[in-house]
N, C-alpha and C positions, 0 to 999 in steps of 0.2 A: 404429688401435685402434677398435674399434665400439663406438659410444656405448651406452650402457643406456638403453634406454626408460624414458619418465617414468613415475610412478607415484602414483598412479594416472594413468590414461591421460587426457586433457584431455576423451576423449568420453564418459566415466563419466557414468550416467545421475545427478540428483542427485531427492532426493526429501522429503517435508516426512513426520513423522509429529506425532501429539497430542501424543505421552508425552515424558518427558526421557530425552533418554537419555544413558547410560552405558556401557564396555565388557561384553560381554557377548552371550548371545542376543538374538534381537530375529523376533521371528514377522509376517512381512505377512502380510493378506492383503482378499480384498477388488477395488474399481480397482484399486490399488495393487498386488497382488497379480498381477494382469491387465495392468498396463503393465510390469511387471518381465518376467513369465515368457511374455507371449503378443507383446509390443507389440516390447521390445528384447532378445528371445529372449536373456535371461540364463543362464546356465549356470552351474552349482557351480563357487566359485574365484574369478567374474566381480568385479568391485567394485562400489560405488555408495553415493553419499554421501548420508548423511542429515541433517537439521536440523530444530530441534524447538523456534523460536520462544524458547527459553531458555537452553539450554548452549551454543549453536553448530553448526559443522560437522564431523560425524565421518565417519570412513572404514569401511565393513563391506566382506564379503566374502561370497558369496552360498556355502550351505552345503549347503541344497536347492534345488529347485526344480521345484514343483507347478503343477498347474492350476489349484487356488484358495489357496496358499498358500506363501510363502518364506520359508525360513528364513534369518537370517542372523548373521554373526557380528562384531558391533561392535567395531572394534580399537582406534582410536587417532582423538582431539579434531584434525583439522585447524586448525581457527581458533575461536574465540571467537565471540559475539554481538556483531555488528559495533553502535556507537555510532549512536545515531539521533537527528538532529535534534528540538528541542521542537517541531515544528512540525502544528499541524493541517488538516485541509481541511474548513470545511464546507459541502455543495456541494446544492442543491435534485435530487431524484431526478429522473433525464429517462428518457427511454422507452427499455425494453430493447435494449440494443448499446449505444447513446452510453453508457448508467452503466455497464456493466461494462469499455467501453473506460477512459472516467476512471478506476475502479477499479485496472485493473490499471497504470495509468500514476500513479496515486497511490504505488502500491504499488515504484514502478520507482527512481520520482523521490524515493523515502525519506520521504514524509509518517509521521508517527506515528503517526496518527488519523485516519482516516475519519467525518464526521458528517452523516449524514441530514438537513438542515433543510425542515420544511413549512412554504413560502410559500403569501397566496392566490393565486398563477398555478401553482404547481406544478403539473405533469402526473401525476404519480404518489405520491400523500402513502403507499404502503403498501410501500416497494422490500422486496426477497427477501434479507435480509441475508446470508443462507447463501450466497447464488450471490454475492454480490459479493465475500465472502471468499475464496469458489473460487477465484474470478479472481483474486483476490491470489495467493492460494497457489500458482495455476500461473506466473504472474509470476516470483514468488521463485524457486522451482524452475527455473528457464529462465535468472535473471538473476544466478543464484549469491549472494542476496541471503540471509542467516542471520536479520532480523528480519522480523517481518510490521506492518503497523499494524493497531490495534485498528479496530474497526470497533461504532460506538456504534449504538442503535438512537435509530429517526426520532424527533425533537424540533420542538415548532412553535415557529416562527420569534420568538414573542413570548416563551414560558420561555427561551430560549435567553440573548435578550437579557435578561430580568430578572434570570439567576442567571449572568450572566458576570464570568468573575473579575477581578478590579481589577489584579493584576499580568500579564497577558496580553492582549499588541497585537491585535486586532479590525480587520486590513486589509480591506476591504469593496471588491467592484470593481464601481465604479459606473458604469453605462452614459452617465448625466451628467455624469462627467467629474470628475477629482479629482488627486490628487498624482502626476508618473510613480513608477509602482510601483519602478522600480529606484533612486529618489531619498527614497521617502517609509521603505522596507521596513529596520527595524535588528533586529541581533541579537538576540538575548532570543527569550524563551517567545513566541509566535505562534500568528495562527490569520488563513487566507484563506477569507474568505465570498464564496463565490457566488450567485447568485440563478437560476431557471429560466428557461428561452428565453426569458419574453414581459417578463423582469425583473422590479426590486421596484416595486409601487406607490407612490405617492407619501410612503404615513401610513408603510410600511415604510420605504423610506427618511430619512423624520425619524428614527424612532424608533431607527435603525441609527445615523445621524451622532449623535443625544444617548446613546449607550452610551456611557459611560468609557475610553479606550481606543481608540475607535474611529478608524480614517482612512480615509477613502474615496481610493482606486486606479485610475489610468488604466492602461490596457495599452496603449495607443498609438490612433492613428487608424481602427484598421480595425473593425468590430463583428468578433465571435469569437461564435460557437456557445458555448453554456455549457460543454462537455465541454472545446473547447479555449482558452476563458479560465482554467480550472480548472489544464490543464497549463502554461499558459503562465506565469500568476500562479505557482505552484510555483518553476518552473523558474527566474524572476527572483529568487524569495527563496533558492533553495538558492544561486546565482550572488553574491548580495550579502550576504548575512545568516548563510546555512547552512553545508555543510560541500561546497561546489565552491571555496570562499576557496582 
């Protein structure tokens, strides 16, 4: 007996839009429109899943398909908005590639929130918040992920700490040396602070250890590039804290 192909087929393209969506029509157009109809030559009938940061993952079916526009027909809710860890990253902006790598490795590794913090060593206190969501979004798109995290704009390092909340852990990874991260990091509402390449100055770093909350983080023996303290630190809290348990 010959099996029935899966369906949709595993290589269906997946795609993000703004709007909520619902069954029904649904009009791309646009990139979007242009990766559909020019990039993965879609064809009327074709499938391809969409998500929309809110309702989840749904299944449509390509109806037209134009040069600058697809039409499509929305059928049926695949899966829900997957559940996303409390967890934040707030990570000092480094220079274009390394932040859009962390970005979309923020994005992989299920952070909630992305936050911009201006140190005095930062390299970059003005990042392009629009591109680094792109980079989320192409993330998602590629990693079958139904949530995005938010992404706050840049905050200097001193409001940060003045108006930080009393019920959320303040893990701080301090190049001086602090708790191992995979011993000091517990469950609950969370947030991993980074510092930029040349790290925090000394008045910063008081003033980060006197935050309420706060604990300062070893990631082991080796120095790490911010970009990959940022993923590394992550990846230890989803493993002991988050949702890899």
């Amino acid at each position: 007996m010959i099996a029935t192909p899966a369906w949709p087929p595993r290589s269906t393209p997946r795609l993000y839009v703004a709007e909520p969506l619902a069954p029904g029509a649904r009009r791309i157009d646009g990139p979007a429109a242009h990766y559909l109809g020019q990039v993965m030559r879609m064809k009327p009938g074709d499938p391809v899943k969409l998500f929309d940061d809110a309702t989840g993952e749904w299944l449509a079916v390509a109806q037209s398909v134009g040069r600058r526009e697809v039409m499509l027909d929305v059928r049926e809710q695949l899966a829900p908005r997957e559940a996303v860890p409390d967890l934040w990253l707030i990570a000092a902006p480094l220079k274009k590639g390394r932040v859009d790598w962390m970005a979309e490795k923020a994005c992989e590794l299920g952070v909630a929130r992305l936050v911009p913090v201006v140190t005095r060593r930062t390299v970059v206190d003005k990042p392009n918040t629009d591109r680094l969501r792109a980079h989320m979004i192409e993330a998602a798109e590629q990693c079958g992920r139904t949530a995005l995290p938010q992404v706050a704009e840049p905050v200097k390092l001193a409001a940060l700490l003045r108006e930080w909340p009393a019920d959320r852990a303040l893990y701080f990874a301090d190049e001086q040396g602090g708790a191992p991260a995979r011993v000091a990091m517990k469950p609950g509402a969370a947030a991993i602070l980074i510092g930029p390449e040349g790290g925090f100055d000394d008045d910063e770093r008081a003033a980060i250890r006197a935050t309420p909350g706060a604990v300062a983080i070893s990631l082991g023996p080796r120095i790490l590039r911010a970009d990959t303290a940022a993923a590394a630190a992550v990846a230890i809290w989803m493993a002991g804290a988050g949702d890899w348990r």
